[in-house]
OpenMM code with the backbone's topology and positions (N, CA, C; nanometers):
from openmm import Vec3, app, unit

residues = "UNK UNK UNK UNK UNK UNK UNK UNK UNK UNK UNK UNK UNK UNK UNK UNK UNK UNK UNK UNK UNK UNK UNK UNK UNK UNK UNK UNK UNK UNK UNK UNK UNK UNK UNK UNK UNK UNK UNK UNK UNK UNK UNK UNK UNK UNK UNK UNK UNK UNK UNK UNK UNK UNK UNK UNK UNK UNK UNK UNK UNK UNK UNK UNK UNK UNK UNK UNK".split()
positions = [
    Vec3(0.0840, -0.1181, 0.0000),
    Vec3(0.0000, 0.0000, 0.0000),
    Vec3(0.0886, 0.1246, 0.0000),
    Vec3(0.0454, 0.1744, -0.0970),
    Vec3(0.1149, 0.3598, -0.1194),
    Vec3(0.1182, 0.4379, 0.0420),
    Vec3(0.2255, 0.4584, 0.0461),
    Vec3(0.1939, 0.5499, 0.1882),
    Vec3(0.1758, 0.7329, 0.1285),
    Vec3(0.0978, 0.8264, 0.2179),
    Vec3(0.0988, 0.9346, 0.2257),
    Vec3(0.1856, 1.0223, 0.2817),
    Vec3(0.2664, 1.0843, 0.2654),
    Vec3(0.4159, 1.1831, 0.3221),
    Vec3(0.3415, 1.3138, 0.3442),
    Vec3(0.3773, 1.3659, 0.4816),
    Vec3(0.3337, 1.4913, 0.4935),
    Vec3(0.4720, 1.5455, 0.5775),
    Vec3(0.4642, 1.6836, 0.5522),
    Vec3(0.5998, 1.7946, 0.6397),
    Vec3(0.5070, 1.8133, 0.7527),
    Vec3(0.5558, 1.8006, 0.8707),
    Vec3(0.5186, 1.8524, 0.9967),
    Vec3(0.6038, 1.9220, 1.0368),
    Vec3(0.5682, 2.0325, 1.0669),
    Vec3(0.6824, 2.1581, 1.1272),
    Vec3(0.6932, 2.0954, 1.3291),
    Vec3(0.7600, 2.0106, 1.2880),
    Vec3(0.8035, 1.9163, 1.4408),
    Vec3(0.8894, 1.9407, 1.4646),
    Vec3(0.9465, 1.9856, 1.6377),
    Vec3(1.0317, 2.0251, 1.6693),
    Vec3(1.1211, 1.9640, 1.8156),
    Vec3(0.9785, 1.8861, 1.8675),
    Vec3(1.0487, 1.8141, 1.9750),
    Vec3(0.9414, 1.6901, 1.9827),
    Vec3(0.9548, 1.6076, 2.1265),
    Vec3(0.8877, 1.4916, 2.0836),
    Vec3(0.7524, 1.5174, 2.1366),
    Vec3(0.7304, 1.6416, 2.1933),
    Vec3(0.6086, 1.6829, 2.2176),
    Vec3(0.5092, 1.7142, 2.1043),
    Vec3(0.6153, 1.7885, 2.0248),
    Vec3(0.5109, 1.8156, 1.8827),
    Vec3(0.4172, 1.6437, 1.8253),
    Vec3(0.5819, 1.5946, 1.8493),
    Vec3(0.5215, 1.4572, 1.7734),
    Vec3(0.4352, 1.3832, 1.8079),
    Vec3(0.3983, 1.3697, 1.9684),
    Vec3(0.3093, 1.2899, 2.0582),
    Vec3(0.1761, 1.3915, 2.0390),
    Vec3(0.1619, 1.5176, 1.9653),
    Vec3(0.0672, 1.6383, 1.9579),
    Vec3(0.0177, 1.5505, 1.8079),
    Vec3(0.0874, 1.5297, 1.7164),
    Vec3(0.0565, 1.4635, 1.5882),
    Vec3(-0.0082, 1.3061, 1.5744),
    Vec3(0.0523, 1.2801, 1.7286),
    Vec3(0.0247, 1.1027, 1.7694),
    Vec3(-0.1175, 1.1083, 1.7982),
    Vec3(-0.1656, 1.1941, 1.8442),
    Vec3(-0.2894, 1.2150, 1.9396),
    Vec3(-0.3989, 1.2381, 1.8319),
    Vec3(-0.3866, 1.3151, 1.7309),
    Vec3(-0.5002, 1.3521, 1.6472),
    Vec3(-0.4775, 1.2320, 1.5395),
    Vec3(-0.3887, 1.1182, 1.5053),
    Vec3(-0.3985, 1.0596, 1.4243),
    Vec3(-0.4316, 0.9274, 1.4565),
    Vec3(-0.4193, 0.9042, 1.5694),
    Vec3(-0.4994, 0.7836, 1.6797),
    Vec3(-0.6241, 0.7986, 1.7053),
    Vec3(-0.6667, 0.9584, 1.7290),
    Vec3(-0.8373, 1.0004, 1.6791),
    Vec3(-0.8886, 0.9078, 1.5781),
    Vec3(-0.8057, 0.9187, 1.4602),
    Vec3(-0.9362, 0.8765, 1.3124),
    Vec3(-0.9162, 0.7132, 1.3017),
    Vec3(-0.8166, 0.6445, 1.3981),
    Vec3(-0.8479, 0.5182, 1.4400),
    Vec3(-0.8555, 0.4266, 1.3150),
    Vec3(-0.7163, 0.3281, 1.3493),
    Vec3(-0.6669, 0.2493, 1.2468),
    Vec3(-0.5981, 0.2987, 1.1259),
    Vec3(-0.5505, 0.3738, 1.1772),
    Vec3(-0.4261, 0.4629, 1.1227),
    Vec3(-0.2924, 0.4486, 1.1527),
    Vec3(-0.2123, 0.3855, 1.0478),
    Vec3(-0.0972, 0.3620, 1.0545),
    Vec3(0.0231, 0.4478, 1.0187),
    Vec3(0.1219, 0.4861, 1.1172),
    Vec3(0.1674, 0.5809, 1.0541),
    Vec3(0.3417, 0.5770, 1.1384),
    Vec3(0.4370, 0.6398, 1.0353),
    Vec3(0.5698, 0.6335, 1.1247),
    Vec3(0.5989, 0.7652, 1.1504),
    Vec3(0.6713, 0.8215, 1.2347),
    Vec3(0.6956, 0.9921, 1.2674),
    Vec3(0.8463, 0.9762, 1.2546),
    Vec3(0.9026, 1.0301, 1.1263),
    Vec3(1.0247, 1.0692, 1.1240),
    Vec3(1.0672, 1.2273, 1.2040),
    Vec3(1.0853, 1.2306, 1.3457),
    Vec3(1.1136, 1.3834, 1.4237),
    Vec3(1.2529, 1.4863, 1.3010),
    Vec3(1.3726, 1.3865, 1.3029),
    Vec3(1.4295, 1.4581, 1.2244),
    Vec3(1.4390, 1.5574, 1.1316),
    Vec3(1.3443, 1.4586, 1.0196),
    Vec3(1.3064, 1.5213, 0.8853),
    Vec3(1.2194, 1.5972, 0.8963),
    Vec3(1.0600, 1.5698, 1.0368),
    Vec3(0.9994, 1.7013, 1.0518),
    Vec3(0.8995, 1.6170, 0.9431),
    Vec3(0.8861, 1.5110, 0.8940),
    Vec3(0.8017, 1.3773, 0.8275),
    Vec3(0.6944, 1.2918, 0.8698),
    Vec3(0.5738, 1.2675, 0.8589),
    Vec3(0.4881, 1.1874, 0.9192),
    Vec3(0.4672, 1.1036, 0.7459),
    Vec3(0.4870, 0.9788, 0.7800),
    Vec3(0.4379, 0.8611, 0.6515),
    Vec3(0.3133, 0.7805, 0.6849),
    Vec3(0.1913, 0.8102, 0.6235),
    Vec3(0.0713, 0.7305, 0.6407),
    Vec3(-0.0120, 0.6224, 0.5831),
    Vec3(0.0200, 0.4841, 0.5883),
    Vec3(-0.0184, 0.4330, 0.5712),
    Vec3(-0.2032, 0.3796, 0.5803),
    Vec3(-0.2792, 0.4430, 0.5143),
    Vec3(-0.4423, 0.3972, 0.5328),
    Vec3(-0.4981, 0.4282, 0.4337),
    Vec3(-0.6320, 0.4213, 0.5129),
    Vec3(-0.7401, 0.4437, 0.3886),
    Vec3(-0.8569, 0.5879, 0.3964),
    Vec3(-0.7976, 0.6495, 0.5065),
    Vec3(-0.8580, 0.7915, 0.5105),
    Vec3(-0.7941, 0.8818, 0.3914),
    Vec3(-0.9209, 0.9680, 0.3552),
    Vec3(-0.8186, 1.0668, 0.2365),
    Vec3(-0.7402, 1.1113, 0.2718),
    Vec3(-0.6384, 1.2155, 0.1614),
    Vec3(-0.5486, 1.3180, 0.2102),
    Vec3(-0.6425, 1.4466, 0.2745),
    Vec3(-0.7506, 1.4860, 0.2628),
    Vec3(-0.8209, 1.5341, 0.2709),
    Vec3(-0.8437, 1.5778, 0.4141),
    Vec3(-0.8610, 1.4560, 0.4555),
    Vec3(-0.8894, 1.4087, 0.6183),
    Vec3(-0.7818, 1.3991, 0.6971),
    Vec3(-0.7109, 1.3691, 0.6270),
    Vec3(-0.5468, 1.3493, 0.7084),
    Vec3(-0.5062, 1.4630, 0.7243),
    Vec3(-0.4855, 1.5212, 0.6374),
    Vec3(-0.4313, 1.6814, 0.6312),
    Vec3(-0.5338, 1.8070, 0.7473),
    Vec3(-0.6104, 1.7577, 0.7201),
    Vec3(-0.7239, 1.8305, 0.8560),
    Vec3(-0.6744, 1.7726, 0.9404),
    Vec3(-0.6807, 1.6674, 0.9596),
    Vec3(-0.6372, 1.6082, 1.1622),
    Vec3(-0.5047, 1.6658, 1.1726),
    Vec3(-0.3951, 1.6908, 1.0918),
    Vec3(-0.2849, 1.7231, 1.1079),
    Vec3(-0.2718, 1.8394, 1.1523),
    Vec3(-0.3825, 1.9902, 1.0945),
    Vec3(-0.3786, 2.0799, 1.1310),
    Vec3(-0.4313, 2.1344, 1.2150),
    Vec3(-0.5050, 2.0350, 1.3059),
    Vec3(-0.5745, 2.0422, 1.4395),
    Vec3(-0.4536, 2.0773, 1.5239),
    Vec3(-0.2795, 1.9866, 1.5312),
    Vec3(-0.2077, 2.0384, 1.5990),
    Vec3(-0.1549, 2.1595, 1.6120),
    Vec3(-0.2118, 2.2371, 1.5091),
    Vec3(-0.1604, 2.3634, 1.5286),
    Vec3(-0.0117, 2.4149, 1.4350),
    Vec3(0.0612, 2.2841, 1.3671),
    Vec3(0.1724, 2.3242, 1.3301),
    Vec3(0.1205, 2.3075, 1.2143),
    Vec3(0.2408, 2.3823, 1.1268),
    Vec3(0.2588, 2.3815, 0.9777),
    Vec3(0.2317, 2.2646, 0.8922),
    Vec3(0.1331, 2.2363, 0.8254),
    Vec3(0.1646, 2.1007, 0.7197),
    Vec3(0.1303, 2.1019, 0.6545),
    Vec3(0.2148, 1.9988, 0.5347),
    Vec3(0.1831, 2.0519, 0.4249),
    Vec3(0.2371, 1.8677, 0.3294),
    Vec3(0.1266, 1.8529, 0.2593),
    Vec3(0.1564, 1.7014, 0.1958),
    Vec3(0.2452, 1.6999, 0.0900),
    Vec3(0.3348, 1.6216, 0.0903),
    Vec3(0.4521, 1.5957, 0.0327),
    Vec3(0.4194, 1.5168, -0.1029),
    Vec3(0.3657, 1.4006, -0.0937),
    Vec3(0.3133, 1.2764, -0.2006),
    Vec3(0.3205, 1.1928, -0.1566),
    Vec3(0.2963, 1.0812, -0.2618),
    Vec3(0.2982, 0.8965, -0.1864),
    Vec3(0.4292, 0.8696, -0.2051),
    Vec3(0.5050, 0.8234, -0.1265),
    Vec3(0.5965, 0.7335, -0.1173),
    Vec3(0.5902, 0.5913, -0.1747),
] * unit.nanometer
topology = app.Topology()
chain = topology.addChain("A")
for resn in residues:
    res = topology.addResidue(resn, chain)
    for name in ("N", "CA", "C"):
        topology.addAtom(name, app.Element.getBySymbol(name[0]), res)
């Protein structure tokens, strides 16, 4: 399955556990948090649509990259 790449303007592991929280919301959502790169990779079947909204519930910058 194609994964979804998004930029998260992540900066510590708080941001990331802030990104963990709204993407455990839409439930059965698979996903890895690269902190480094400031990267979330999503594996599912919610749109980008939807993903990209829960993402900006945290408050940070994002912005979708493409499928991997």
């Amino acid at each position: 399955m194609p994964k979804h790449v998004f930029s998260v303007d992540m900066t510590c592991g708080s941001c990331a556990a802030a990104v963990s929280r709204v993407l455990d919301k839409l439930g059965g959502v698979k996903y890895d948090t690269d902190l480094p790169n400031k990267e979330i990779c999503i594996g599912s079947e919610p749109s980008v649509d939807t993903l990209l909204a829960a993402l900006k519930k945290t408050g940070k910058t994002v912005s979708y990259l493409g499928l991997e």
